[in-house]
PyMOL Python script that loads the backbone (N, CA, C, O; Angstrom):
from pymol import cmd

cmd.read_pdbstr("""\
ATOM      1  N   UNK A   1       0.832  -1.197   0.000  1.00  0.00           N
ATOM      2  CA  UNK A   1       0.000   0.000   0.000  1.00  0.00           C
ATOM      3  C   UNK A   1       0.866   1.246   0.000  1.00  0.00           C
ATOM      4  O   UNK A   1       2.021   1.284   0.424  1.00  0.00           O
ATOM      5  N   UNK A   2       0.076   2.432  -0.606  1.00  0.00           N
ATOM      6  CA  UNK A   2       1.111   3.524  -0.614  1.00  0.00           C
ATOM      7  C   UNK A   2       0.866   4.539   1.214  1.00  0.00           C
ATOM      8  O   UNK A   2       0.264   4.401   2.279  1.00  0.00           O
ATOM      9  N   UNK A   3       1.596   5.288   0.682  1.00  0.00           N
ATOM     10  CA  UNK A   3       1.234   6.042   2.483  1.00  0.00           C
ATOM     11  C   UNK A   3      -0.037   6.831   2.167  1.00  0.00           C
ATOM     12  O   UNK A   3      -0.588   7.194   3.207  1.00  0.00           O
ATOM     13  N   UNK A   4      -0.627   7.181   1.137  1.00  0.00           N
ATOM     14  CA  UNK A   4      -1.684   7.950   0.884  1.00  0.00           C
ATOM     15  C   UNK A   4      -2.754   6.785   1.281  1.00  0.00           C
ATOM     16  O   UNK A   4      -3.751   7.305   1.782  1.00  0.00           O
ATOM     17  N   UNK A   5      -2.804   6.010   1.241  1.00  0.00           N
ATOM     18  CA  UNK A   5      -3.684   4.936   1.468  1.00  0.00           C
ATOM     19  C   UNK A   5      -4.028   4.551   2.650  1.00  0.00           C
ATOM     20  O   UNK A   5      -5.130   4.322   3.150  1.00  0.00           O
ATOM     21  N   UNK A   6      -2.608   4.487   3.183  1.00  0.00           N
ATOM     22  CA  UNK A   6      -2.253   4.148   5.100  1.00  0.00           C
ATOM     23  C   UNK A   6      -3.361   5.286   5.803  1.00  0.00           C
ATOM     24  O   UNK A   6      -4.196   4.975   6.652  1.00  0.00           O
ATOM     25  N   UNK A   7      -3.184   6.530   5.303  1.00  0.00           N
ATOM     26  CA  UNK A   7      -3.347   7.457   5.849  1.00  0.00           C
ATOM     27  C   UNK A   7      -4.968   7.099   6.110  1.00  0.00           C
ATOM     28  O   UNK A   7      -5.439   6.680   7.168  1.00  0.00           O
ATOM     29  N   UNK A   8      -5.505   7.301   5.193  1.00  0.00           N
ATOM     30  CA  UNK A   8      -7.236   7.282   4.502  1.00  0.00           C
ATOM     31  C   UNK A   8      -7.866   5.873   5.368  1.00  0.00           C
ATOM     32  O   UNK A   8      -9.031   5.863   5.764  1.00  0.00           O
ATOM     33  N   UNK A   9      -6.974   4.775   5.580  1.00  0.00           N
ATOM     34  CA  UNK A   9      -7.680   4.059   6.545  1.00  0.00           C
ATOM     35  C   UNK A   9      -7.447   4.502   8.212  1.00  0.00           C
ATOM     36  O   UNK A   9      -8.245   4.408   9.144  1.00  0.00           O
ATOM     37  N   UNK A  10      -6.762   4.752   8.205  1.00  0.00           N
ATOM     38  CA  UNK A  10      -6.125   5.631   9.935  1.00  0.00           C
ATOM     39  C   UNK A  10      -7.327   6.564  10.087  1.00  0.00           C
ATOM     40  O   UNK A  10      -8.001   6.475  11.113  1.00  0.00           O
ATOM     41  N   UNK A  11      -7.685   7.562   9.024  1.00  0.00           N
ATOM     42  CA  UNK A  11      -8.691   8.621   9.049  1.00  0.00           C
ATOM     43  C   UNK A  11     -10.370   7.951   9.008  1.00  0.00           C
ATOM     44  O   UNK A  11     -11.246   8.722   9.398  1.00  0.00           O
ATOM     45  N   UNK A  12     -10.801   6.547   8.544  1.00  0.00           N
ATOM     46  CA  UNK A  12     -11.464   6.568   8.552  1.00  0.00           C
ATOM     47  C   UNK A  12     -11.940   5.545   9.942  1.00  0.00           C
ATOM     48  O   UNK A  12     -13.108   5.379  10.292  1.00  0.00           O
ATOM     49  N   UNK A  13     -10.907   5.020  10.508  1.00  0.00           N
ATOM     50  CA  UNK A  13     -11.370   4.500  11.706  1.00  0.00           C
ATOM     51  C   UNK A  13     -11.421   5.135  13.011  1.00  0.00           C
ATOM     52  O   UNK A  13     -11.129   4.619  14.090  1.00  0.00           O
ATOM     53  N   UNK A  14     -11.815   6.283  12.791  1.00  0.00           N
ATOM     54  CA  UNK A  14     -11.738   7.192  13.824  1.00  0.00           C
ATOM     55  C   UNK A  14     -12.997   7.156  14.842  1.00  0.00           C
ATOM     56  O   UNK A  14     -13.300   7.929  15.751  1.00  0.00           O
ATOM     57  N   UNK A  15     -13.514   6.181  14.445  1.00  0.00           N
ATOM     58  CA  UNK A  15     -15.078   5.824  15.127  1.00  0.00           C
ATOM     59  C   UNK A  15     -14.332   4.742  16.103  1.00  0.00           C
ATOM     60  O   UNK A  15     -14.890   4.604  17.192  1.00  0.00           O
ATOM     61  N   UNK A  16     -13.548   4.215  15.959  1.00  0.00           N
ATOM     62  CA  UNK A  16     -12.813   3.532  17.316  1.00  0.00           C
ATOM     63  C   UNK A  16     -13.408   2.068  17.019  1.00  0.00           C
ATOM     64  O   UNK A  16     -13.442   1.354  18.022  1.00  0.00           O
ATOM     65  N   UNK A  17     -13.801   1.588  16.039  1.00  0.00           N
ATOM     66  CA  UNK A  17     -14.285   0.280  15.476  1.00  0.00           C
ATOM     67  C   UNK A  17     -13.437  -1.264  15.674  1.00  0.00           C
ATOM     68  O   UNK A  17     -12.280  -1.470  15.308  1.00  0.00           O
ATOM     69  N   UNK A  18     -14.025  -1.906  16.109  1.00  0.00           N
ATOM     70  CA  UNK A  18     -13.105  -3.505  16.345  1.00  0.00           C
ATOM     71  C   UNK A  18     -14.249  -4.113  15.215  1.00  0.00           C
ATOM     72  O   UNK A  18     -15.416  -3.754  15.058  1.00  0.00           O
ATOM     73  N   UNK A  19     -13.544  -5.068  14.560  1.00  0.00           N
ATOM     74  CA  UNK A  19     -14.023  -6.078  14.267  1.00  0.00           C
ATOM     75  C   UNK A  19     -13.460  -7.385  13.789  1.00  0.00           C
ATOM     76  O   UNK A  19     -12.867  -7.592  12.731  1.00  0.00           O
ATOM     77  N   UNK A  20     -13.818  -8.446  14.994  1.00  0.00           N
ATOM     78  CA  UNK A  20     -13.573 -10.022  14.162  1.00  0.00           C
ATOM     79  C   UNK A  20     -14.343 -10.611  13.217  1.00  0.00           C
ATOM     80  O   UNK A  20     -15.462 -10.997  13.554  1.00  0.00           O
ATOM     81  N   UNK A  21     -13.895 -10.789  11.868  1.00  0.00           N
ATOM     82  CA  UNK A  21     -14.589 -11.523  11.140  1.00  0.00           C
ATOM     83  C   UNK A  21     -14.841 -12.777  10.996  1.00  0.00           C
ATOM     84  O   UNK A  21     -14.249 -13.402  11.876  1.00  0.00           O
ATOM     85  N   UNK A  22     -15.553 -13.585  10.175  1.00  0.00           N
ATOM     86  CA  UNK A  22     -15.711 -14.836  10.405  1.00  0.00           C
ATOM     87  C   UNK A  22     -15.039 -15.495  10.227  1.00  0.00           C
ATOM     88  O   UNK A  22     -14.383 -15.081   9.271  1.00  0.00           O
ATOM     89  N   UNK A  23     -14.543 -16.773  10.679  1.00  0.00           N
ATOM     90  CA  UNK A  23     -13.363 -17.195  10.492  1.00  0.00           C
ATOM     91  C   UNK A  23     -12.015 -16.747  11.083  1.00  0.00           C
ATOM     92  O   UNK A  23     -10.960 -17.360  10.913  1.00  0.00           O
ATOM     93  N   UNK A  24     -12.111 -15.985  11.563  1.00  0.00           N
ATOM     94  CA  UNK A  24     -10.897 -14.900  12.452  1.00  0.00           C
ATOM     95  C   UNK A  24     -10.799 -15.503  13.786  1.00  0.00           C
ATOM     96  O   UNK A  24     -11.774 -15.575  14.534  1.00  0.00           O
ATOM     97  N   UNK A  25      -9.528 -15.974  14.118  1.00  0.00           N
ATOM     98  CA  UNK A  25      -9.244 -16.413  15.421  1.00  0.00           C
ATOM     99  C   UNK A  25      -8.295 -15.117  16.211  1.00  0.00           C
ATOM    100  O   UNK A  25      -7.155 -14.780  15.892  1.00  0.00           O
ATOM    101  N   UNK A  26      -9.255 -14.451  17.464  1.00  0.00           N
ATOM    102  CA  UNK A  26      -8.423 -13.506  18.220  1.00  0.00           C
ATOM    103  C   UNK A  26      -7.874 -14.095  19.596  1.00  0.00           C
ATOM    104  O   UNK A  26      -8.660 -15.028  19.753  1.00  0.00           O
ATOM    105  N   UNK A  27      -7.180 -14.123  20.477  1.00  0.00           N
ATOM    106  CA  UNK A  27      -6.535 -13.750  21.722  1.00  0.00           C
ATOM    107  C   UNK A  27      -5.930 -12.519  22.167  1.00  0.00           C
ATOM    108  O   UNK A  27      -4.866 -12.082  21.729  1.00  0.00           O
ATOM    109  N   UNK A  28      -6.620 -11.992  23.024  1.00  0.00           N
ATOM    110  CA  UNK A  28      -5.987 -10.703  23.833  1.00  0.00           C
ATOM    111  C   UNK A  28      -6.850 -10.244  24.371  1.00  0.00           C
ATOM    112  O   UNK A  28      -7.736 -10.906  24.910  1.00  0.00           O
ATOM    113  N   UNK A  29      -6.773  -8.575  24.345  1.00  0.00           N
ATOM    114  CA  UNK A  29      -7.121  -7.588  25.132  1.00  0.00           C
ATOM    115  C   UNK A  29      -7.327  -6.658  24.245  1.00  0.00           C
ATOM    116  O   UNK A  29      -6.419  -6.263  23.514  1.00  0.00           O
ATOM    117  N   UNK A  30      -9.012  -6.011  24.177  1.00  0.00           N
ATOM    118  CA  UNK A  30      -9.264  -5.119  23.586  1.00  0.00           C
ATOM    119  C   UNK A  30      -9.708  -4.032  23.798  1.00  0.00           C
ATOM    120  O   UNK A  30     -10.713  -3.802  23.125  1.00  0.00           O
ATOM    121  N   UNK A  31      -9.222  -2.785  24.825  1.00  0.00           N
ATOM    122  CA  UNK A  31     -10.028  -1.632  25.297  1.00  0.00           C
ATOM    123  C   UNK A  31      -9.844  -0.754  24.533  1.00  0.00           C
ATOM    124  O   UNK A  31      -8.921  -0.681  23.721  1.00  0.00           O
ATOM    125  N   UNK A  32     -11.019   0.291  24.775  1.00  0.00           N
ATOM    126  CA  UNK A  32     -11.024   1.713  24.447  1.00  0.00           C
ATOM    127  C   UNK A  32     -11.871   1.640  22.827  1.00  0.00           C
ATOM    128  O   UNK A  32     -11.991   2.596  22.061  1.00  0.00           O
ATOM    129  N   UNK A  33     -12.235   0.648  22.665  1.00  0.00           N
ATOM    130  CA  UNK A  33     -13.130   0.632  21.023  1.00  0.00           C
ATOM    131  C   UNK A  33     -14.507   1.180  21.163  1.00  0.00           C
ATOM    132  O   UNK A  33     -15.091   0.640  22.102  1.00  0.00           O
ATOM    133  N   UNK A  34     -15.418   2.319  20.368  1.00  0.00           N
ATOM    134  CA  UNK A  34     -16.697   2.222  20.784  1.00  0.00           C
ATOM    135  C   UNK A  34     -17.244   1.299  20.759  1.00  0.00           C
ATOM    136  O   UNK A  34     -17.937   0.905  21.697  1.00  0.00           O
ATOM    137  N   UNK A  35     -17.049   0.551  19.425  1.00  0.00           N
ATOM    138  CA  UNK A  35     -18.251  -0.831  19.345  1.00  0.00           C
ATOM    139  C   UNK A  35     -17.114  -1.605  18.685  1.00  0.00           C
ATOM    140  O   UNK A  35     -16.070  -1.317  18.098  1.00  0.00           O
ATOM    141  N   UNK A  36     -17.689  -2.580  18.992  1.00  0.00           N
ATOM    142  CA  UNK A  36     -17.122  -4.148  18.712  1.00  0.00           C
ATOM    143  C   UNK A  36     -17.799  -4.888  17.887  1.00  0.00           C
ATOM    144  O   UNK A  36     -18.877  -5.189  18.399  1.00  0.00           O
ATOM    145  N   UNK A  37     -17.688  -5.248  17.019  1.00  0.00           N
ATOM    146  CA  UNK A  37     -18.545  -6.381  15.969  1.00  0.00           C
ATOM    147  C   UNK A  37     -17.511  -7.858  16.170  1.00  0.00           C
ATOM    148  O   UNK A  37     -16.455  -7.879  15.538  1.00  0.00           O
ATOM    149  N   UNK A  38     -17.836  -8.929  16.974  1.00  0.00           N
ATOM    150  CA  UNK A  38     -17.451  -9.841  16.766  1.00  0.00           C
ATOM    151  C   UNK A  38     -18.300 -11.218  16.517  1.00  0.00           C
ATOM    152  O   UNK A  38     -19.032 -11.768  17.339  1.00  0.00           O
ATOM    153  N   UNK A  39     -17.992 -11.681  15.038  1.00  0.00           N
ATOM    154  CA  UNK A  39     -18.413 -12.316  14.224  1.00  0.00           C
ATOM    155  C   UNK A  39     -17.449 -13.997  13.545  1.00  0.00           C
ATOM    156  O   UNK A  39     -17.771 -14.844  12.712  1.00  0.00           O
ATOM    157  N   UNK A  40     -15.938 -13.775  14.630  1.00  0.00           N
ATOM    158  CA  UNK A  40     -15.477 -15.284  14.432  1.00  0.00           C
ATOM    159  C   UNK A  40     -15.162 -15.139  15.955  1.00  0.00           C
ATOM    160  O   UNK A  40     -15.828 -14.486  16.758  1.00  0.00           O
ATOM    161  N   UNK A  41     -13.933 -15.923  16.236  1.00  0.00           N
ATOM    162  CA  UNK A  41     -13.565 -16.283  17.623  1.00  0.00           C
ATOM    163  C   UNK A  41     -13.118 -14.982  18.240  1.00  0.00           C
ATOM    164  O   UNK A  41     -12.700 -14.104  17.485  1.00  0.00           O
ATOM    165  N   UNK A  42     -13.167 -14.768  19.561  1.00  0.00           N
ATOM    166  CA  UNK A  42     -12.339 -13.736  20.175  1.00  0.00           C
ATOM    167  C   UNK A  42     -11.876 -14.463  21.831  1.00  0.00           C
ATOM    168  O   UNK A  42     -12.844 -14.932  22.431  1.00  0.00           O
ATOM    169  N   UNK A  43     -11.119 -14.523  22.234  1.00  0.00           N
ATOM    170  CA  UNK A  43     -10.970 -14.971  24.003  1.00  0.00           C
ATOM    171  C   UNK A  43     -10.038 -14.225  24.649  1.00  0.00           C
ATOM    172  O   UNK A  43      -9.118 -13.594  24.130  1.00  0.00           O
ATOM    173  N   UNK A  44     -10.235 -14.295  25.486  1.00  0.00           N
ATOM    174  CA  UNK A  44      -9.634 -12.880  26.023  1.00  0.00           C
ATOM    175  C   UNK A  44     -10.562 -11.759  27.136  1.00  0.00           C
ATOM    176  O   UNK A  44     -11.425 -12.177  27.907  1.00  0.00           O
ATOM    177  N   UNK A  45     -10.161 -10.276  27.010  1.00  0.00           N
ATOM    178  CA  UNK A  45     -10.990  -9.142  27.462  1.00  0.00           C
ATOM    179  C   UNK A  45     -11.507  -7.915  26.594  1.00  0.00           C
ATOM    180  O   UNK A  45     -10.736  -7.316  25.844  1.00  0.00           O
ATOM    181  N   UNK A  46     -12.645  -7.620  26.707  1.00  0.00           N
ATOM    182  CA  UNK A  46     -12.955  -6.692  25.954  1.00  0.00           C
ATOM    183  C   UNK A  46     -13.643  -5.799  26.445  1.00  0.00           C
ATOM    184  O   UNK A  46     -14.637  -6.111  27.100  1.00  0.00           O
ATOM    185  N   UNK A  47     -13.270  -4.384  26.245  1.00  0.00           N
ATOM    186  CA  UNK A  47     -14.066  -3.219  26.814  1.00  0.00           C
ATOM    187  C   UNK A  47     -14.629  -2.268  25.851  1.00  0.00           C
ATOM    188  O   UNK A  47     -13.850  -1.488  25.303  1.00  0.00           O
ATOM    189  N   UNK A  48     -15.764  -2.233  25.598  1.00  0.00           N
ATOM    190  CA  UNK A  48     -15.957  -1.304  24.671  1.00  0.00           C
ATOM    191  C   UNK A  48     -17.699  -0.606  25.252  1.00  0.00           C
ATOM    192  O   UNK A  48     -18.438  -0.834  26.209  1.00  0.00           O
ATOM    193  N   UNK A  49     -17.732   0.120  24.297  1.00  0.00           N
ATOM    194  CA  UNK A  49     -18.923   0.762  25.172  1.00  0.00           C
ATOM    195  C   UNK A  49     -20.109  -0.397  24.404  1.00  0.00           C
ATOM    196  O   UNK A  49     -20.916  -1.021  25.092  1.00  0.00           O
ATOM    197  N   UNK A  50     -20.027  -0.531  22.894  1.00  0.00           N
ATOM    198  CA  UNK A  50     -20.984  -1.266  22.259  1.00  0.00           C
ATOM    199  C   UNK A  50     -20.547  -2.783  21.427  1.00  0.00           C
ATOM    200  O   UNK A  50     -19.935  -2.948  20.372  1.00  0.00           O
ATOM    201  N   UNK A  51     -21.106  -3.710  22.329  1.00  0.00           N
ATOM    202  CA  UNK A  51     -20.188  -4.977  21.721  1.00  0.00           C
ATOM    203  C   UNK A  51     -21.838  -5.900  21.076  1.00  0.00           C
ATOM    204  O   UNK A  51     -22.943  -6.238  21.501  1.00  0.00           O
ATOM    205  N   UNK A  52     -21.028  -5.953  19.841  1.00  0.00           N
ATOM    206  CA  UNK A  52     -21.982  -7.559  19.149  1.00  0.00           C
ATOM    207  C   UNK A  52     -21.255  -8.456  19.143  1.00  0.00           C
ATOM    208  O   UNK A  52     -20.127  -8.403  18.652  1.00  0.00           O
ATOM    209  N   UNK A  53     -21.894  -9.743  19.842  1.00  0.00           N
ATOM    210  CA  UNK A  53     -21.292 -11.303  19.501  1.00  0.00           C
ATOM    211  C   UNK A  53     -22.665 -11.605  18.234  1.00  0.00           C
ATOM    212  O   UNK A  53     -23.864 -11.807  18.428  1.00  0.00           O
ATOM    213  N   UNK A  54     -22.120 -11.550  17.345  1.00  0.00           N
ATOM    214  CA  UNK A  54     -23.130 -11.763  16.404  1.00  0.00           C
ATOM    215  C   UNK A  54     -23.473 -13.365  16.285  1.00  0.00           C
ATOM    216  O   UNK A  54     -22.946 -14.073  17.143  1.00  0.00           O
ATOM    217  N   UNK A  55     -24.181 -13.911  15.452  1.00  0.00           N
ATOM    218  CA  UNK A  55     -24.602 -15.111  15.141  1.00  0.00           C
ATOM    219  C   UNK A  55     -23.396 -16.664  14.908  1.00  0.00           C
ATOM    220  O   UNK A  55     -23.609 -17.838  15.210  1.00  0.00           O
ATOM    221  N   UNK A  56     -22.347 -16.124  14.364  1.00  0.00           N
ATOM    222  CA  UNK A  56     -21.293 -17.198  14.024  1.00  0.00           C
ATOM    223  C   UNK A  56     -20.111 -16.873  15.088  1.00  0.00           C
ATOM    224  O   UNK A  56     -19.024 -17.449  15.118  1.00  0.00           O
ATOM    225  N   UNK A  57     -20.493 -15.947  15.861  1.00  0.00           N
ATOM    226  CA  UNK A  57     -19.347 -15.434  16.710  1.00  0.00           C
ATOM    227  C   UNK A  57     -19.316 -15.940  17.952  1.00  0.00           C
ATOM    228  O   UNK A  57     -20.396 -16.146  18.507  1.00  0.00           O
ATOM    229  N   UNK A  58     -17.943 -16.277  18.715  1.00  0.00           N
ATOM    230  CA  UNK A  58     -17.545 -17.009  19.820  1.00  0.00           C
ATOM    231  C   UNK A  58     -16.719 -16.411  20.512  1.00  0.00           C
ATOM    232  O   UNK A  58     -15.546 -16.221  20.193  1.00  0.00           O
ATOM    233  N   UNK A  59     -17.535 -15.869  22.064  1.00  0.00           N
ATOM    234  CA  UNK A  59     -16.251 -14.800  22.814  1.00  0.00           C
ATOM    235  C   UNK A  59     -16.424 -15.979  24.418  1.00  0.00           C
ATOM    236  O   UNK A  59     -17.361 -16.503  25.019  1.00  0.00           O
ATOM    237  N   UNK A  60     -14.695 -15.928  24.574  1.00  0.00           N
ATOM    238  CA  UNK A  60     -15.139 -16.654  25.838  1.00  0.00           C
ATOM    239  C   UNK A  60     -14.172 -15.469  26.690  1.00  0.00           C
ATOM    240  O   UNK A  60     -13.160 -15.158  26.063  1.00  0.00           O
ATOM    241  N   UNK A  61     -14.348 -14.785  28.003  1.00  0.00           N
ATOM    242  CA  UNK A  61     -13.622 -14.353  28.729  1.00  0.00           C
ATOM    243  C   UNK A  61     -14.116 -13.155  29.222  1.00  0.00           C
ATOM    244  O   UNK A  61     -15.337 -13.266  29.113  1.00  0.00           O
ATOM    245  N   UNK A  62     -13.829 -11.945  29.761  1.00  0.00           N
ATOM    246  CA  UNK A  62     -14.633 -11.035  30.761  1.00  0.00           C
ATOM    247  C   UNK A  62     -14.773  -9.910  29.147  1.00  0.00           C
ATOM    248  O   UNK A  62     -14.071  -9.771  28.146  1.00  0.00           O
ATOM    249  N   UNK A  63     -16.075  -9.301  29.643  1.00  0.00           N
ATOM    250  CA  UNK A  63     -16.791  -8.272  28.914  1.00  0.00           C
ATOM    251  C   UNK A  63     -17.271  -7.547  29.435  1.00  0.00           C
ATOM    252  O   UNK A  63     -18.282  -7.820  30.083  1.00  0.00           O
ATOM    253  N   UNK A  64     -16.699  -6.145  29.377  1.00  0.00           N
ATOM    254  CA  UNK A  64     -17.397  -4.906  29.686  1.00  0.00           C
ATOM    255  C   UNK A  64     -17.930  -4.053  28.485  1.00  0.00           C
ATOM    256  O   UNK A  64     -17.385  -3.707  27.436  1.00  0.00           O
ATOM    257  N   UNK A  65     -19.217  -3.826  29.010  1.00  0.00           N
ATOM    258  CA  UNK A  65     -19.867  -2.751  28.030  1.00  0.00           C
ATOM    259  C   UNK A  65     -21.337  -1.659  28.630  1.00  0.00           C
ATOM    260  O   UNK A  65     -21.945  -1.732  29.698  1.00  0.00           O
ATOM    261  N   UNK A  66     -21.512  -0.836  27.622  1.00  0.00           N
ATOM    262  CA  UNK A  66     -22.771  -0.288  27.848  1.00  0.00           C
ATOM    263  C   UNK A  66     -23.664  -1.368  27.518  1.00  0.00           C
ATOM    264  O   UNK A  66     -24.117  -2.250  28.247  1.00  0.00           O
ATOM    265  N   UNK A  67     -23.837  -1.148  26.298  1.00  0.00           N
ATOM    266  CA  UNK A  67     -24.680  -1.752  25.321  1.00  0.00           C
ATOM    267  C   UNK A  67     -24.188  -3.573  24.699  1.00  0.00           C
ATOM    268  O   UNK A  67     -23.356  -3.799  23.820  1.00  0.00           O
ATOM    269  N   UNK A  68     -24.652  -4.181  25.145  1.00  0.00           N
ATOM    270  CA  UNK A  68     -24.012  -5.551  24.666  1.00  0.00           C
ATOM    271  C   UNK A  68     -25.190  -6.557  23.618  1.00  0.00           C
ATOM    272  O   UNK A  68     -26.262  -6.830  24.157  1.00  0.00           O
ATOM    273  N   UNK A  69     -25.126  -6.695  23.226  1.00  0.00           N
ATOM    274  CA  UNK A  69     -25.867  -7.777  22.102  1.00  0.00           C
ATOM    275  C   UNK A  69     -25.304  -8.939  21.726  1.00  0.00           C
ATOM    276  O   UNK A  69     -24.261  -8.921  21.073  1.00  0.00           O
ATOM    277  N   UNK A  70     -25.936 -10.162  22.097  1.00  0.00           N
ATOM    278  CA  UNK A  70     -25.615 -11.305  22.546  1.00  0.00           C
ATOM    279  C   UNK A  70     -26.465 -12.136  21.293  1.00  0.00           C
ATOM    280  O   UNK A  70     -27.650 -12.157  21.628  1.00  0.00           O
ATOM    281  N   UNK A  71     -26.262 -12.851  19.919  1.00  0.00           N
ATOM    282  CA  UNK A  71     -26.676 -13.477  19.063  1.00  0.00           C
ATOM    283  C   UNK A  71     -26.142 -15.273  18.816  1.00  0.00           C
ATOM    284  O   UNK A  71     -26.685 -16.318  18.458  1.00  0.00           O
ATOM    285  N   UNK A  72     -24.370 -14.701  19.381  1.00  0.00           N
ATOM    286  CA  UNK A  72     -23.833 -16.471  19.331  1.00  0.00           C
ATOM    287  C   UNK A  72     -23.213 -16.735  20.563  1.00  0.00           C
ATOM    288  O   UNK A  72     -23.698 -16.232  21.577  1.00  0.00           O
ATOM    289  N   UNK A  73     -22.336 -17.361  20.624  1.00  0.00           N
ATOM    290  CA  UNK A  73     -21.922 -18.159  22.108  1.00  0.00           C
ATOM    291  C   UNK A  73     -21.199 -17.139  22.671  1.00  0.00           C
ATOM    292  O   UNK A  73     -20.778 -16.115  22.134  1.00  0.00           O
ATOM    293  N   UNK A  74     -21.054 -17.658  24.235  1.00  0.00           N
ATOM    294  CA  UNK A  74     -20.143 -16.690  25.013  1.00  0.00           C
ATOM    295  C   UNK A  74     -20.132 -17.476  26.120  1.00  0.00           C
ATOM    296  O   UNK A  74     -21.129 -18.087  26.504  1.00  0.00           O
ATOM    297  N   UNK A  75     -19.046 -17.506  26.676  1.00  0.00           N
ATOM    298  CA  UNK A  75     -18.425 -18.287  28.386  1.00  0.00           C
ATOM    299  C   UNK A  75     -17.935 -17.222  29.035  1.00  0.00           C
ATOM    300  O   UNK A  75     -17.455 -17.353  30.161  1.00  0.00           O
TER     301      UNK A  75
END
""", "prot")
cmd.dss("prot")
cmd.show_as("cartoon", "prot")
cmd.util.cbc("prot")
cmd.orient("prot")
């Protein structure tokens, strides 16, 4: 990618956005995101103000949020 490019995605995630996609295996620690879309694996911690475990999505480990929406598994 060129740096004009780098830049334009840096600028457009300024909404503070996480997202696991399907098929995506995460481990860690995720604070300070507004919302969270997770839609493959995640384990670990996550803090965000607005989290989706959507339908194909698998979070096992502590979750903080405002707003949480709960569609697939979670431990």
């Amino acid at each position: 990618m060129e740096d004009n490019e780098l830049d334009s995605i840096s600028q457009d995630n300024n909404s503070k956005l996480v997202m696991v996609g399907h098929g995506v295996r995460v481990e860690g620690r995720i604070e300070g995101s507004e919302s969270a879309d997770i839609s493959g694996a995640l384990s670990g911690t996550i803090k965000s103000s607005n989290i989706s475990i959507n339908k194909t999505g698998n979070f096992n480990g502590d979750m903080t949020g405002q707003d949480i929406r709960i569609s697939g598994q979670v431990e």
